[in-house]
C-alpha positions in Angstrom: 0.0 0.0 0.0 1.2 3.3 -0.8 2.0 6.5 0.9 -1.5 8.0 -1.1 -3.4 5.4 0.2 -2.6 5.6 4.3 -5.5 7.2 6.6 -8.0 7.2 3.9 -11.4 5.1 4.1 -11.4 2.1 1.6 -13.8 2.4 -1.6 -16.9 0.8 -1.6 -17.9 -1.3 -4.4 -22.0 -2.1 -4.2 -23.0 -4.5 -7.1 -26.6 -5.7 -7.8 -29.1 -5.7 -10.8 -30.7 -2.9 -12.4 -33.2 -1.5 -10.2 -32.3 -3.0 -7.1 -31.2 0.7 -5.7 -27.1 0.8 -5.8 -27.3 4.5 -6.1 -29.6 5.2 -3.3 -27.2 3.1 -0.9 -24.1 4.7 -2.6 -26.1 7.9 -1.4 -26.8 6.6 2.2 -22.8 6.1 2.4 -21.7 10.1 1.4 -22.4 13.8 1.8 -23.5 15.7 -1.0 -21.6 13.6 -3.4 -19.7 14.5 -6.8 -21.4 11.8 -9.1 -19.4 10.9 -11.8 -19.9 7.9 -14.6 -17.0 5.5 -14.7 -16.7 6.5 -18.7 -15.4 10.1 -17.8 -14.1 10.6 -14.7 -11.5 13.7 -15.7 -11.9 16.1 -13.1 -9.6 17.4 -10.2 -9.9 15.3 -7.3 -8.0 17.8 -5.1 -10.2 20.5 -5.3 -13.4 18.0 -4.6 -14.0 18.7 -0.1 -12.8 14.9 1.4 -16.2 15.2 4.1 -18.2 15.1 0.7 -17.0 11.9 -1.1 -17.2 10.7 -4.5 -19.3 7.9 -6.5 -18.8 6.5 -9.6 -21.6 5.0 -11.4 -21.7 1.8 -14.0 -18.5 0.5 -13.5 -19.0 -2.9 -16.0 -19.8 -0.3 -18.7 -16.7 1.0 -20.5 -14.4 2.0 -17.3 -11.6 4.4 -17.7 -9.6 2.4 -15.7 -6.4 4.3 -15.3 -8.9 7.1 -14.4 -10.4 5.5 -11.5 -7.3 4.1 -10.0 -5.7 7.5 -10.4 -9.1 8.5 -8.2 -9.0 5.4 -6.2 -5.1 6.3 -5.2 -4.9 10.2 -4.7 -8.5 11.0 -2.9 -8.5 11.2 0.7 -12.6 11.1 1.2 -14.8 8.2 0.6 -15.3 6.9 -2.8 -18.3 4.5 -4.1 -19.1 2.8 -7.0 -21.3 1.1 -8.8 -21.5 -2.3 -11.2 -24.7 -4.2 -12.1 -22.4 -7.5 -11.6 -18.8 -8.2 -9.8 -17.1 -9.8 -13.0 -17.7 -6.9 -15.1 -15.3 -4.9 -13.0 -11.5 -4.5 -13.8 -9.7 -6.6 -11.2 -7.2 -3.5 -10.3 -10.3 -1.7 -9.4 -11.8 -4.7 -7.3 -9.2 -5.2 -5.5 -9.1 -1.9 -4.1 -12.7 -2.1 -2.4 -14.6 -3.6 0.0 -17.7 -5.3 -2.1 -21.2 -4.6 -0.6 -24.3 -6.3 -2.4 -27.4 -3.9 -2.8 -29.8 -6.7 -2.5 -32.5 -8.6 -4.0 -35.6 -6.4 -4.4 -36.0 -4.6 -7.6 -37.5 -1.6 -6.1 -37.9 -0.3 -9.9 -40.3 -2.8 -10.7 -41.8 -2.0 -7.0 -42.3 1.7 -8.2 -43.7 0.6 -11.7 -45.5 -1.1 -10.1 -47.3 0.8 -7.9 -47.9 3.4 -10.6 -49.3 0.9 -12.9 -51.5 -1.5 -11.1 -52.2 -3.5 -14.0 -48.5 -3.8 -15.3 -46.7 -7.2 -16.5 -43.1 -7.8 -15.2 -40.7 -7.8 -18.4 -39.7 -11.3 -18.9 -36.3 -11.9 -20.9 -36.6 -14.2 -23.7 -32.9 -15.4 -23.6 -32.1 -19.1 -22.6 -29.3 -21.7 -22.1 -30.0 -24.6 -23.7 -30.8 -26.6 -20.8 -33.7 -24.0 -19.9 -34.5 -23.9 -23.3 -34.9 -28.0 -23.3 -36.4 -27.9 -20.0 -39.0 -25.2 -21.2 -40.1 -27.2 -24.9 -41.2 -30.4 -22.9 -43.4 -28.7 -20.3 -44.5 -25.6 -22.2 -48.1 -25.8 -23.4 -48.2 -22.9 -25.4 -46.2 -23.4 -28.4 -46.4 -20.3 -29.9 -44.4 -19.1 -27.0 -41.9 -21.8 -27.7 -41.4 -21.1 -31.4 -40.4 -17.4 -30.7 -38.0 -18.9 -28.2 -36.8 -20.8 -30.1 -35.8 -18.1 -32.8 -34.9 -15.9 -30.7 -32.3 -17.9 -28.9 -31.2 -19.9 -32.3 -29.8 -22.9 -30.5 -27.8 -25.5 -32.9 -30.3 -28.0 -34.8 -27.6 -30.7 -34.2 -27.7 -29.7 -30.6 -31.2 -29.2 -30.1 -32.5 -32.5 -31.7 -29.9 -34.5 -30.0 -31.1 -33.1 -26.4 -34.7 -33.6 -27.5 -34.1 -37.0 -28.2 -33.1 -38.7 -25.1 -36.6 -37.0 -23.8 -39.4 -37.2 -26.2 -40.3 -40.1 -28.7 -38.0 -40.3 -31.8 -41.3 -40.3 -34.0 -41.9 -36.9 -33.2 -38.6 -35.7 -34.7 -38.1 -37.5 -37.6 -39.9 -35.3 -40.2 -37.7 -32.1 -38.7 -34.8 -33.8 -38.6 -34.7 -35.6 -41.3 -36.7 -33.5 -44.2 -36.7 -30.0 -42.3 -33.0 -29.5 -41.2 -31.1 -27.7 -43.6 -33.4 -28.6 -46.5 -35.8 -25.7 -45.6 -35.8 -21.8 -43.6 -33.9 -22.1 -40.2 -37.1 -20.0 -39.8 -39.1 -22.8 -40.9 -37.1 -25.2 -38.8 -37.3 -23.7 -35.8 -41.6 -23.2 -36.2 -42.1 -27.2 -37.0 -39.5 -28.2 -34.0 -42.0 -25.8 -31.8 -45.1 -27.6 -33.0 -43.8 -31.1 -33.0 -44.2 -31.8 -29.5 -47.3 -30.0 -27.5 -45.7 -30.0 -24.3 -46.8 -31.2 -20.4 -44.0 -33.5 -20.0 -42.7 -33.1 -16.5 -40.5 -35.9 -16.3 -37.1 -35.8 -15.3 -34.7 -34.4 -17.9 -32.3 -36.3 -19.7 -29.1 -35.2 -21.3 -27.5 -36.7 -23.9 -24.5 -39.2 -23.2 -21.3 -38.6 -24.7 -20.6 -41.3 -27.7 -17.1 -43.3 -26.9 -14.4 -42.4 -29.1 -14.1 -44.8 -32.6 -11.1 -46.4 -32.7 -11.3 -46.9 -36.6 -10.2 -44.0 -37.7 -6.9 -44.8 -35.5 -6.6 -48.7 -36.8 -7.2 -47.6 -40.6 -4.2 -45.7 -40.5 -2.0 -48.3 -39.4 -3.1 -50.7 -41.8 -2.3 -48.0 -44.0 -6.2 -47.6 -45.3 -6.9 -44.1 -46.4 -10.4 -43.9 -46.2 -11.8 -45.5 -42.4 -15.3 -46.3 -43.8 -14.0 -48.6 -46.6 -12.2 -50.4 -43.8 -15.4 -52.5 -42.6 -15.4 -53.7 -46.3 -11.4 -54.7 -46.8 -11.6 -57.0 -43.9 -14.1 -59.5 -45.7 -11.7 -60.0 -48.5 -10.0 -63.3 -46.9 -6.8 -62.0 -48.6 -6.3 -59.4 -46.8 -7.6 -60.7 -43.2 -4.2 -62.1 -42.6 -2.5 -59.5 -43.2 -4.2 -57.5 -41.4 -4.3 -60.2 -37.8 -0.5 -59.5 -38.3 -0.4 -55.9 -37.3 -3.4 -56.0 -34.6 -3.6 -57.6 -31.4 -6.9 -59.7 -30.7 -8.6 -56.7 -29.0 -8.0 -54.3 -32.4 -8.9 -58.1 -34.1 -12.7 -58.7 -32.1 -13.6 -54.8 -33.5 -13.1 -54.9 -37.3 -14.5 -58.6 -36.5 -11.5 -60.3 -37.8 -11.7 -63.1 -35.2 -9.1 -64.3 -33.0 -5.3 -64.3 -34.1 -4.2 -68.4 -34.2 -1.3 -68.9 -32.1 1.9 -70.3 -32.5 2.6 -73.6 -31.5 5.8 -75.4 -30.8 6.9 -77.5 -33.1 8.3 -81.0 -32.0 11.6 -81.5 -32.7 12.2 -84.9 -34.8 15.6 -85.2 -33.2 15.8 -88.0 -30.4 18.6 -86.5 -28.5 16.6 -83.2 -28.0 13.5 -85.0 -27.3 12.3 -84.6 -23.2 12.7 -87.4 -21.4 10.8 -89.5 -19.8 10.9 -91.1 -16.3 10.8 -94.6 -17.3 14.5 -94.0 -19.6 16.4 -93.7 -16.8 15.4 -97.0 -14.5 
């Protein structure tokens, strides 16, 4: 800690939502305040009064960094500031303050509220694609779904493959097979909506990894260019024994080559070598 920063009270850095009233506590924690936005924060500090404080508002949005350190460092008085989440915030900054959360209410919607009885609370269209999943098999109102669905724009490889470990194939074999990428994504996206009418509350399932395919690996050490010919060289007899001599029996049982015959010792004809038996020596 530097000499600029001794005897000075540590910035507070109050994070919360929009509407959930970081400015009124920044308020609660200064006198008569110089508010500044943490885009533009060139002014003097040293001719700001230190009993009066400073806050600096929006600090995820387009921070002059260098500014606010410089503030941060060289003001003596109590500095606030403002950020509608912590990560947004540049860590030279965050470090520098204590982090208070302004809570959980949205007193905005509180005061639309209250000035418009009959208001609807905004709802944000934007998913992940587990909510987005989650939300096809138990919404009933597919009309909904289908602007969900192109707003969020989810992969149709990734989409159909989550909706298959959960609904019955027969419901997605017209999209995915004669819809996807033949017509619209548009269009895609409105018969994937209508395909299934929703209520399912069942547990959800997500799709299993596949194991890796070791063909790919065992076509290029038999020196095959193409791995889906592969399946097709190993019925030609003439070139299954070739092909036993560079696998082991594991790499054998996949391409279904059978087991690999083992050697066996040959006998020799010599009688000298021959093993013994107990009855030559009595």
């Amino acid at each position: 800690m530097g000499l600029t920063t001794m005897n000075k009270n540590r910035a507070i850095l109050i994070t919360g939502k929009t509407g959930t009233g970081k400015s009124t506590k920044a308020k609660t924690l200064v006198n008569n305040p110089k508010i500044v936005y943490a885009d533009d924060v060139d002014f003097d500090v040293f001719s700001h009064p230190i009993e009066d404080g400073i806050i600096i508002e929006d600090v995820h949005y387009n921070a002059d960094k260098q500014g606010i350190l410089a503030i941060l460092r060289l003001y003596k008085g109590q500095v606030v500031l403002t950020s509608i989440n912590e990560k947004s915030v540049p860590k030279e900054i965050k470090t520098m303050c204590q982090i208070k959360r302004a809570g959980s209410v949205n007193h905005l919607r509180n005061e639309i509220a209250t000035m418009a009885i009959h208001s609807e609370e905004p709802s944000s269209y934007e998913r992940d694609t587990y909510s987005l999943v989650n939300e096809y098999l138990r919404e009933s109102n597919r009309d909904l779904m289908a602007k969900l669905l192109l707003f969020n724009k989810p992969s149709d490889t990734q989409i159909i493959s989550w909706l298959a470990e959960n609904i019955h194939p027969n419901k997605l074999i017209f999209v995915d097979g004669v819809v996807k990428r033949r017509w619209s994504q548009r269009y895609f996206y409105e018969m994937l909506a209508y395909a299934h009418s929703g209520k399912s509350f069942g547990r959800l399932s997500m799709p299993q990894r596949k194991k890796y395919s070791q063909i790919p690996k065992l076509a290029r050490r038999l020196g095959v260019k193409n791995p889906k010919v592969l399946r097709q060289l190993c019925m030609d007899k003439t070139l299954v024994s070739n092909f036993q001599k560079k696998l082991n029996n594991s790499e054998c049982r996949i391409l279904g080559l059978g087991e690999k015959k083992k050697m066996r010792r040959k006998v020799s004809k010599n009688p000298h070598l021959q093993q013994k038996k107990l009855e030559d020596y009595i």
